[in-house]
C-alpha positions in Angstrom: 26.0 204.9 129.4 24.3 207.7 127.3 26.9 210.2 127.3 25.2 212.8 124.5 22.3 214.5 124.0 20.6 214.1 120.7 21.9 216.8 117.9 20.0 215.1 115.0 16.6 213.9 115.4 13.9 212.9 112.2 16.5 215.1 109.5 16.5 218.1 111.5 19.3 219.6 113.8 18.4 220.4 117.3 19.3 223.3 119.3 19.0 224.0 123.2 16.3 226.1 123.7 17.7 229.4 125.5 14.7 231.9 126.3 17.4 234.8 126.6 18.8 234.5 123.3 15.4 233.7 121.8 14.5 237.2 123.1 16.8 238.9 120.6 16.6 236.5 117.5 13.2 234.4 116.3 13.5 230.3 116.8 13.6 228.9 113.4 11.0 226.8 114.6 10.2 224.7 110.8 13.8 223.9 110.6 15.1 223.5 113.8 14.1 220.7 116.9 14.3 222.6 119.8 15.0 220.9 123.2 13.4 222.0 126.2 15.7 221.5 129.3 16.2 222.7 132.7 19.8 224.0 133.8 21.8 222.6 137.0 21.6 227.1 137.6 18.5 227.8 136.3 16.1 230.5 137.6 13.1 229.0 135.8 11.1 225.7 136.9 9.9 223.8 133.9 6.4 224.8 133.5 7.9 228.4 132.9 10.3 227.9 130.6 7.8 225.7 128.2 5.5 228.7 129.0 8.8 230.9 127.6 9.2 228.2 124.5 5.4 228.9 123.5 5.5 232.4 123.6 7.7 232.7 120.9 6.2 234.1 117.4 7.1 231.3 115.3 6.1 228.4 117.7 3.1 227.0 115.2 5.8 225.8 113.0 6.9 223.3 115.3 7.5 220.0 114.0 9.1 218.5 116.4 9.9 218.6 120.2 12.5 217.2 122.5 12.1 217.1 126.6 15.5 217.2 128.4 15.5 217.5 131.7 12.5 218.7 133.5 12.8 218.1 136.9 14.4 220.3 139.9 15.1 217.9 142.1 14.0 214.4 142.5 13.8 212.1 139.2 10.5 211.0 140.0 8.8 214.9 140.0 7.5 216.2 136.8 7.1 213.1 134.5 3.3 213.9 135.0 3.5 217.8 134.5 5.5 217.2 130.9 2.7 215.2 129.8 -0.1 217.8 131.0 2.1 220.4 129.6 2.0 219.0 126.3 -1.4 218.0 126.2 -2.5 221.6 126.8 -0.1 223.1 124.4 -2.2 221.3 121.5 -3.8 224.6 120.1 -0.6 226.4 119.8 1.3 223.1 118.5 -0.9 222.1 115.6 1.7 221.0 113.3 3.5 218.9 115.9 4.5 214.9 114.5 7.5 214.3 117.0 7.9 214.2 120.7 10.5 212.8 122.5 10.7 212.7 126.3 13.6 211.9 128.5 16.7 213.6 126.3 19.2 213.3 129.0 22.6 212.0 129.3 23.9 209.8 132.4 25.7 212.9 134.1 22.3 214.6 134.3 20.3 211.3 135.1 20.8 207.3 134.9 18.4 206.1 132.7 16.7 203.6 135.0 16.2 206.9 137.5 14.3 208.5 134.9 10.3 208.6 136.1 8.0 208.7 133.5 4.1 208.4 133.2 1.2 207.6 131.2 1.8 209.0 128.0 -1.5 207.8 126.1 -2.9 211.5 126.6 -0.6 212.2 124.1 -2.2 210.4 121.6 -5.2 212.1 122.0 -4.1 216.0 121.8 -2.2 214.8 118.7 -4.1 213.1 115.7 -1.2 213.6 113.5 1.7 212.6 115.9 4.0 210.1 113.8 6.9 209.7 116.2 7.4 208.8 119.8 10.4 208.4 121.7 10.7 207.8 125.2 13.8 207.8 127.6 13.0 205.9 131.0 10.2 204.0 133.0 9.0 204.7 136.1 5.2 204.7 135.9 5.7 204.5 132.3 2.1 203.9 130.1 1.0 203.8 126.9 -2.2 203.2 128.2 -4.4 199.8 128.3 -6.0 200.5 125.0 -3.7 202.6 123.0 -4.6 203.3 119.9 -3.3 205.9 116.7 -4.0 205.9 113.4 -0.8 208.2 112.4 2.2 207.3 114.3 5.1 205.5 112.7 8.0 205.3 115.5 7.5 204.2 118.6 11.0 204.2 120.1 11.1 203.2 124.3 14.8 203.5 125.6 15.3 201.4 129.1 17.9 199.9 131.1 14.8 197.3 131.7 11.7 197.0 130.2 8.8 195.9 131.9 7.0 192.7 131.1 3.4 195.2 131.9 4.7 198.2 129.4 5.4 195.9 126.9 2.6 193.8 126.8 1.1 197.6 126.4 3.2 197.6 123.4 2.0 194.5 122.1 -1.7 195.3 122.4 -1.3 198.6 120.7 -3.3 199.4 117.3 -0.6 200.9 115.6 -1.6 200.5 111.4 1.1 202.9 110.3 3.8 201.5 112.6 7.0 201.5 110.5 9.7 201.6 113.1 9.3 199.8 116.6 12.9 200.2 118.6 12.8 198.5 122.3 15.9 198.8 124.7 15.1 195.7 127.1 17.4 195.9 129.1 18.3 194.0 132.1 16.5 192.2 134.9 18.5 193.8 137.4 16.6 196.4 136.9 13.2 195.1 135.6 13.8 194.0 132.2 12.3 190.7 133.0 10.4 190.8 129.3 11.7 186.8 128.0 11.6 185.2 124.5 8.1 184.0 125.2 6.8 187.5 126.0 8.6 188.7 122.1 6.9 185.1 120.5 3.8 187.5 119.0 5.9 190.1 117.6 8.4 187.8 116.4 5.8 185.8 114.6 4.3 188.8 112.8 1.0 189.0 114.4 1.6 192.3 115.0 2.2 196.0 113.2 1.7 194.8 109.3 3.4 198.2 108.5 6.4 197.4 110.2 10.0 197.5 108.5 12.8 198.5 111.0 12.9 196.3 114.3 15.0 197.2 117.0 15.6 194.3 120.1 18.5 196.7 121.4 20.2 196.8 124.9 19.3 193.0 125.8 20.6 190.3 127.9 18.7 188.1 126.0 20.1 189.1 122.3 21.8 185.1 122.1 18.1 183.9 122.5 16.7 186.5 120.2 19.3 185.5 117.4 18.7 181.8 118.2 14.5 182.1 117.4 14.9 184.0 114.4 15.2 181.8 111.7 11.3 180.7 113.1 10.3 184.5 113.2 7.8 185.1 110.3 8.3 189.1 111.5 12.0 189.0 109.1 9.5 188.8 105.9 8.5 192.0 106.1 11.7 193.7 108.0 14.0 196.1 105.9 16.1 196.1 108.6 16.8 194.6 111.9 18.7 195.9 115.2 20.7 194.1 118.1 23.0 196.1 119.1 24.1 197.5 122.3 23.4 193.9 123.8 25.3 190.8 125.3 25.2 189.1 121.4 28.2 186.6 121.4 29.4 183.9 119.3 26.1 181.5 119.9 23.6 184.3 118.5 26.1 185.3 115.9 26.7 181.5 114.6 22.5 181.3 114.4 22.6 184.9 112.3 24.9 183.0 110.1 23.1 180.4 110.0 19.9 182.0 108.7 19.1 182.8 105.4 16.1 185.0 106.5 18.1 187.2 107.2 19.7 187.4 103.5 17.1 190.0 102.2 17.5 193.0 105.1 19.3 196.4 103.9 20.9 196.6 107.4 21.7 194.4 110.4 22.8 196.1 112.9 25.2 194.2 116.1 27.1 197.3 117.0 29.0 197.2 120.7 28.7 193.2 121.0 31.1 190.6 122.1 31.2 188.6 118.6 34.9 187.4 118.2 36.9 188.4 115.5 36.5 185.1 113.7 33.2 185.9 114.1 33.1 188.8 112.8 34.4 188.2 109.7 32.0 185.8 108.9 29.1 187.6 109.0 30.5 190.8 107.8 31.5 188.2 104.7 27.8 186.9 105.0 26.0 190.5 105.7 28.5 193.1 103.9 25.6 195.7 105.4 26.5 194.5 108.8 27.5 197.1 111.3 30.0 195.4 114.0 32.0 198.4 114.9 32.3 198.9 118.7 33.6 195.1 119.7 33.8 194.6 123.4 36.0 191.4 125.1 34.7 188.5 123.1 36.2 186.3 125.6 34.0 187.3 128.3 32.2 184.6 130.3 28.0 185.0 128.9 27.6 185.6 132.9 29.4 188.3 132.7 28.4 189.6 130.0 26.4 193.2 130.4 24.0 195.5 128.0 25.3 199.1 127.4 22.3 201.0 129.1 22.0 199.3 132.4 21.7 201.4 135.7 
């Protein structure tokens, strides 16, 4: 479950955008990431309260912008409108790196409710965007031939990804890619993407820029553990990311196992069901290991589950 909405995003603290108080106070709009989200009681629909956000004197400076929740009713309204919203918001947003779309929390929305759309508009309207983070799927699209010569996250948070959207992701011609972070999921609800569908990016065909790799959220993280010490993607990774998956002693015995891994400046496991034996050989193995949230390590793999699902 996603139980929190972002306060920290790319070194900056965010705030709730409320158009009342901004009425009687300016936004600090360089320093602060303002999130743009729809109240269970509020008066306004979206479209007027992003019309409220860019009407505010200091709205050029903007950095960075988050996308709460934007729909009245139905999950599946609006994903189009945030992206049309955006696009025609380019003039007044000139300075903008940093969208994120989908910022809610599972009392608002379940993640796998969350309908979102082509988003390759985006990279259009914003030559200098450098991150990207999306919360959901849906119609979900980076487009067939997306293409950007700036950004460096690309960050696509699921309870399953979809074998199409990924191989989207796959085909992009991202040069300045730094950070790719993937929550696959589970089939249950479309995260059908196997080990043969990662076999490109795990052999470093892809994204020379790349440095922090995130698998997170899979059913599949035994697998991914077990094909690393063949993935040619670990020379160039800083760091690498499993967590919030189904990892148990069989992927943790093949981290042990590979000294690939020796080199990276993080690995992270958290929320896993490594026993404690286990986990006290790799945090003797990795001593930048982060293992904290264990779950029951005793756990049949069938019944094992990702954090994100439904």
């Amino acid at each position: 479950m996603i139980t929190e909405h972002a306060s920290e995003w790319l070194g900056k603290p965010v705030k709730l955008f409320d158009p009342v108080k901004a009425a009687d106070k300016a936004l600090d709009c360089a320093g602060t990431i303002y999130r743009l989200a729809l109240g269970w009681d509020s008066k306004l629909d979206f479209p007027a309260l992003f019309a409220e956000f860019l009407n505010q004197p200091n709205v050029a400076e903007t950095k960075a912008l988050i996308i709460g929740h934007f729909f009245k009713e139905s999950p599946a309204d609006g994903g189009e409108e945030v992206v049309e919203l955006l696009v025609s918001a380019r003039t007044k947003l000139p300075l903008l790196q940093g969208i994120f779309i989908g910022d809610l929390i599972s009392e608002e929305c379940e993640v796998s409710w969350i309908e979102l759309t082509d988003v390759s508009p985006l990279f259009t309207a914003y030559p200098q965007l450098e991150h990207l983070r999306l919360r959901g799927t849906g119609q979900l699209s980076l487009g067939r031939r997306c293409a950007h010569d700036k950004l460096k996250s690309l960050t696509i948070e699921t309870g399953g990804l979809p074998p199409a959207l990924w191989q989207e992701v796959l085909a992009a011609q991202l040069p300045a890619l730094e950070t790719l972070e993937l929550w696959l999921g589970t089939s249950m609800y479309g995260g059908d993407v196997t080990l043969a569908d990662l076999e490109p990016l795990l052999q470093g065909r892809r994204f020379p820029a790349l440095r922090h790799l995130g698998l997170r959220n899979s059913e599949i993280a035994d697998q991914i553990a077990a094909a690393l010490p063949q993935a040619r993607v670990l020379e160039q990774l800083q760091t690498l990311d499993l967590s919030l998956g189904t990892l148990g002693d069989e992927g943790g015995q093949a981290l042990l196992d590979n000294p690939a891994l020796r080199h990276l400046q993080m690995l992270d496991l958290h929320r896993h069901f490594l026993s404690n034996a286990m986990m006290t050989a790799l945090q003797k193995a990795y001593p930048s290991v982060d293992l904290a949230d264990p779950q029951n390590s005793k756990t049949d793999s069938d019944d094992r589950y990702v954090a994100v699902g439904e």
